[in-house]
C-alpha positions in Angstrom: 0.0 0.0 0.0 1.2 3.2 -0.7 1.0 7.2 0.1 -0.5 10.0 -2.3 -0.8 13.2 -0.6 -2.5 16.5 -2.8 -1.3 19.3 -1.9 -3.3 22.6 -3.6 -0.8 25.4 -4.1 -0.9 28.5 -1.1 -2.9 31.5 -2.0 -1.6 33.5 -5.1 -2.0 37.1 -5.7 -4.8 36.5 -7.8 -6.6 34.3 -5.9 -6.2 37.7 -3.4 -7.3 40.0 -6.0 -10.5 37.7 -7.0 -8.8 37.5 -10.7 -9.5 34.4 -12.8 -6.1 32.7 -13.0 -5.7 29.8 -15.0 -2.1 29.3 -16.8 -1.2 32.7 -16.1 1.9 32.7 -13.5 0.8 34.5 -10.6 3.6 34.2 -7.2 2.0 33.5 -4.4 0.6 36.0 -1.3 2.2 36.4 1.6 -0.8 34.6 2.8 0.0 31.8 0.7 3.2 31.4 1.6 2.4 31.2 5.6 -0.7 28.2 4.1 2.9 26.1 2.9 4.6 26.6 5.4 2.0 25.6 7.7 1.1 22.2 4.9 4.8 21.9 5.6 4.4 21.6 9.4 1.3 19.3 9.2 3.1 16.7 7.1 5.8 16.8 9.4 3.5 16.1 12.4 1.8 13.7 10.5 5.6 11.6 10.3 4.9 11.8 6.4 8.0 11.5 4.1 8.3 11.7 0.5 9.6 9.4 -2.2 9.2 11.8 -4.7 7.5 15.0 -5.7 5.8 15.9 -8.8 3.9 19.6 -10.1 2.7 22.0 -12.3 5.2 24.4 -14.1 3.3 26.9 -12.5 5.3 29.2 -10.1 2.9 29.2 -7.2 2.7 25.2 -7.1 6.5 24.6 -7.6 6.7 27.4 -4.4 4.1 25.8 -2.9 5.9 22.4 -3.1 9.1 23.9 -2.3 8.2 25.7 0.9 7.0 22.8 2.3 9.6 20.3 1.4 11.9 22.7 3.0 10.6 22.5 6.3 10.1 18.6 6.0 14.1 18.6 5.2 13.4 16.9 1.6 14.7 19.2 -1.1 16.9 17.1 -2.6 13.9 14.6 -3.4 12.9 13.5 -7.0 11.1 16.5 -8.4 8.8 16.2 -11.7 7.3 18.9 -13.5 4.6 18.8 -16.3 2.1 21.0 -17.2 -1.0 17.9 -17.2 -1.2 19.0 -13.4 -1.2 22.8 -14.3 -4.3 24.7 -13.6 -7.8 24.5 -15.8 -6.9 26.9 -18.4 -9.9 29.9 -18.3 -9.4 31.2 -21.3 -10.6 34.8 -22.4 -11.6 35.0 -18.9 -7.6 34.7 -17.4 -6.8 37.9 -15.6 -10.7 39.4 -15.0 -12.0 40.4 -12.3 -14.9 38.0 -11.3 -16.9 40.4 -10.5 -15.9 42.5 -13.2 -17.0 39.0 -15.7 -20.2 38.5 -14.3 -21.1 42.4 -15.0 -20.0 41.9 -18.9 -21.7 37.9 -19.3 -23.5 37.9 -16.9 -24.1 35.7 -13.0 -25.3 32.8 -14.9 -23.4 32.5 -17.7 -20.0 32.8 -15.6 -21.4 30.2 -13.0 -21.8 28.3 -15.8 -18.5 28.3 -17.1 -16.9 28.0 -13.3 -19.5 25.0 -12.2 -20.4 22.8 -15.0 -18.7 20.3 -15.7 -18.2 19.8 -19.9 -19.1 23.9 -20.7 -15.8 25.8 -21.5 -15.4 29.5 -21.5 -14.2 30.9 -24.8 -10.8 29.9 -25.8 -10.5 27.6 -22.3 -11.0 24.3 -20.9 -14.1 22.8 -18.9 -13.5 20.5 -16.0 -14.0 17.7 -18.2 -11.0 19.0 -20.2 -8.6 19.5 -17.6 -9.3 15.6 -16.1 -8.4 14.8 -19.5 -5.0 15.7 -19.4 -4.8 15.5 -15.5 -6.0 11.4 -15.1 -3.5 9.8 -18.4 -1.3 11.6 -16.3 -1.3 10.5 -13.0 -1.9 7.0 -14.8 0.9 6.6 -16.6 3.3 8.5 -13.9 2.2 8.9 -10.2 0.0 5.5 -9.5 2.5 3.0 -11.2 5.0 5.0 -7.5 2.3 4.6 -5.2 1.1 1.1 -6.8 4.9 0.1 -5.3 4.6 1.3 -2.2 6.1 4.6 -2.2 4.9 8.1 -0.6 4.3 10.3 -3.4 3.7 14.6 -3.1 1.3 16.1 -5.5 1.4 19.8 -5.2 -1.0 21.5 -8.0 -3.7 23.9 -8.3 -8.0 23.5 -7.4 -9.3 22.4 -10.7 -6.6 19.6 -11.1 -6.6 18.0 -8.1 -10.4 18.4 -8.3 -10.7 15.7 -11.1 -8.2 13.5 -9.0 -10.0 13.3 -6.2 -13.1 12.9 -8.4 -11.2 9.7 -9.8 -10.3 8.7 -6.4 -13.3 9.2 -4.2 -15.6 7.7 -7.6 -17.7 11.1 -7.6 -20.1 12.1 -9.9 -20.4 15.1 -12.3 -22.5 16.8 -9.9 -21.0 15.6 -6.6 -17.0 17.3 -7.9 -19.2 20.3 -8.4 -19.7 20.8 -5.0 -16.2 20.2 -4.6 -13.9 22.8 -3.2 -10.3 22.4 -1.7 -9.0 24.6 0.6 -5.5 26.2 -0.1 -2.4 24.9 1.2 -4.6 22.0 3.0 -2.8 18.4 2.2 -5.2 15.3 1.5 -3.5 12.4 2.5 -4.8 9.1 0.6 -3.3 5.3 1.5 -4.2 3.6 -1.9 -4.0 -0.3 -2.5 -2.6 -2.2 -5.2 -5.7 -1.5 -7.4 -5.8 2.4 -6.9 -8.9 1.6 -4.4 -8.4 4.1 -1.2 -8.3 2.0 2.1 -7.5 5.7 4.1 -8.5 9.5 3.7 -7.5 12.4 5.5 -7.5 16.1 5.6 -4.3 17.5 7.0 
């Protein structure tokens, strides 16, 4: 049995300013900084150690990641990075104001695009897009590590570790809907030989 721990990046600058984000590379807040260090501390309470690492090639995951493999006194660990785990790509709407896109489309329409799970906004991806690059991914690369036993760190963003743990925990298209997860907040999973989880917690 092995170890798969998500770890959603620390608060960026745009998550502060209310700004759709996407693949844009945004640093993180002071806040978010404090949320990996304190991820950092939590692991190391928990007596978690890491194999391996892998994350976006976004700046405020790799930081993330960084921050709190520093405190865990693991940052000479294998460290992969690949934009499948990078954020849901929003598009036209990367850099708005979300308040500013509901005046100009509308409330529906941008709850649309933010909650449903196959509707894009222009020029971006839908949920349903994102697991498609996310799942082959973690396939092909991070379950073949756990599968042997290994404790593996996933540090990415909300809408890509939303469509793992849709995978993992078997949800449905309205259930990962409802699905939010908090910022700098590890999610540690113990996974059996056949992906099933035998073990989740929330850090």
């Amino acid at each position: 049995m092995g170890t798969l721990v998500l770890l959603r990046h620390g608060e960026s600058q745009w998550n502060l300013e209310n700004r759709f984000t996407g693949w844009v590379d945004v640093p993180l807040s002071p806040k978010g900084e404090e949320e990996a260090r304190q991820a950092g501390e939590k692991l190391k309470a928990a007596g978690i150690r890491f194999a391996l690492a892998f994350t976006s090639v976004l700046q405020r995951a790799i930081r993330t990641m960084e921050i709190a493999l520093d405190i865990l006194g693991q940052t000479t660990i294998p460290i992969e990075k690949d934009q499948a785990l990078n954020e849901r790509h929003y598009g036209d709407l990367q850099g708005l104001d979300k308040a500013e896109t509901a005046k100009k489309f509308g409330d529906e329409q941008v709850h649309i695009w933010r909650r449903s799970y196959d509707i894009a906004p222009p020029s971006g991806e839908s949920l349903k897009d994102t697991a498609a690059r996310t799942l082959p991914y973690y396939e092909a690369k991070i379950f073949p590590l756990v599968k042997a036993g290994k404790t593996v760190l996933v540090a990415a963003h909300g809408n890509s570790l939303r469509s793992l743990v849709m995978h993992l925990d078997h949800l449905t298209r309205e259930q990962v809907l409802e699905l939010n997860l908090g910022t700098g907040v590890p999610i540690v999973y113990e996974l059996d030989a056949d992906g099933k989880v035998r073990d989740k917690r929330v850090l």
